[in-house]
N, C-alpha and C positions, 0 to 999 in steps of 0.2 A: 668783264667778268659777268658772265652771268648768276642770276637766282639761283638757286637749288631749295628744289619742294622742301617744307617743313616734313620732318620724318614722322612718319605715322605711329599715334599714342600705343602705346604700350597696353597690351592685354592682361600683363600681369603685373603684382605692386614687386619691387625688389624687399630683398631682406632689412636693407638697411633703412630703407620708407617706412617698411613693417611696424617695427621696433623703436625708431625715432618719433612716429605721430602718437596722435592720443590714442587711449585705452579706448576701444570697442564698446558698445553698448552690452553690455551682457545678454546674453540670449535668455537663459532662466535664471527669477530670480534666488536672490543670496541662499534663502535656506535650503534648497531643493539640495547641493552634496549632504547637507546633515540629514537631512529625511531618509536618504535612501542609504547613506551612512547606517542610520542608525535601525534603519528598517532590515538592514544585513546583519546587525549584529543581532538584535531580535532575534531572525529567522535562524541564528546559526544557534542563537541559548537556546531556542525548541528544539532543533535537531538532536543536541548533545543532551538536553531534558529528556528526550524521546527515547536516545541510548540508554541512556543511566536507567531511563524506570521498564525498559526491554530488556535488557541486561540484567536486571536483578530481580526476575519474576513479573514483571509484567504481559512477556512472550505468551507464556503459559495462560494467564488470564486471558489475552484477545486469542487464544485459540479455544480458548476454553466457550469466550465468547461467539467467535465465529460458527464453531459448532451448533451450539445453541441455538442460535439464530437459523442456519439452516435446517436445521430439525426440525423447528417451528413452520418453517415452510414446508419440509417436506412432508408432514403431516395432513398437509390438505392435497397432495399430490397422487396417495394412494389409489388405484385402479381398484374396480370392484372385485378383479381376482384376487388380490389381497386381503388375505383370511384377519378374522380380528386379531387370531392368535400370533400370527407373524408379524402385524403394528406391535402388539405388545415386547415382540421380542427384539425389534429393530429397536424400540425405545428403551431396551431394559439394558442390552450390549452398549448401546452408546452413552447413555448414563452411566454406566461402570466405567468406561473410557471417561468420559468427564470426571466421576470421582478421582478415578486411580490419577490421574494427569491433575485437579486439585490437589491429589496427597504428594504429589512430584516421586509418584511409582512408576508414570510411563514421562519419557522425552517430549518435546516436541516435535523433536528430527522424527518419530516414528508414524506422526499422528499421519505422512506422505498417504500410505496407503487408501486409510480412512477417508481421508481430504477428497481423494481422485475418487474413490465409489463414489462420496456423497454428489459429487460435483457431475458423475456423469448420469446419476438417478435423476436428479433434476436437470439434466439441459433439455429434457424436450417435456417439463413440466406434469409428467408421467411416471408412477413409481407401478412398477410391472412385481410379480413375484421375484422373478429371476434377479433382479435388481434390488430386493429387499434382503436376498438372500446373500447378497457380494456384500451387502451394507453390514448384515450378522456377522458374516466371516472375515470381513479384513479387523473390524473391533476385536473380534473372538481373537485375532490372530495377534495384533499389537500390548492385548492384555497381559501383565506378568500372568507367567504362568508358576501357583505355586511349588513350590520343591515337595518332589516324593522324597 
């Protein structure tokens, strides 16, 4: 009888070697699931904190804020053909909009219009007449209007 080559080793462990030998080294140490554990549940109490104070008037505030803030900027945007009189009247329209939206007289859902002028006045850092004038009338237009 002859030899017969010894069979060549195995590339992979079977199930049953798996599970019978010792426990692995742990890759990361012990607390790293509670960290991120608990770093999930964090993240998940701000999100539904974030709802709850959006939800019951907060909405209003950060657009109230948002506005503001862009006004601030676009304040220093005005072109020289921008008369003084029409700054004033860009500031006076959108302050009304700020109050009325403080008194919860306009939506949120309305302020769309406003958002999109103020937003295209300032993308090329330039506020034109023609553009001061879209900023009057979409406020002008979201304002209650009151009953005759």
């Amino acid at each position: 009888m002859t030899d017969l080559p010894a069979p060549p080793a195995r590339r992979f462990q079977w199930p049953a070697e798996y599970y019978s030998g010792p426990t692995p080294n742990a890759v990361f140490p012990r607390w790293v699931p509670f960290g991120c554990g608990a770093a999930s549940v964090l993240m998940l109490a701000i999100l539904v904190a974030g709802g709850v104070w959006l939800s019951s008037g907060g909405l209003t505030d950060l657009m109230d804020w948002v506005i503001g803030m862009t006004m601030g900027e676009i304040r220093g945007m005005y072109t020289a053909a921008v008369t003084p009189a029409q700054r004033q009247l860009v500031d006076a329209e959108v302050e009304r909009v700020r109050k009325d939206l403080r008194a919860n007289r306009i939506s949120a859902a309305k302020l769309d219009p406003l958002l999109r002028a103020l937003r295209d006045a300032a993308a090329d850092s330039k506020v034109d007449p023609a553009e001061a004038q879209t900023i009057v009338a979409e406020a002008h237009a979201i304002r209650p209007q009151p009953a005759h």
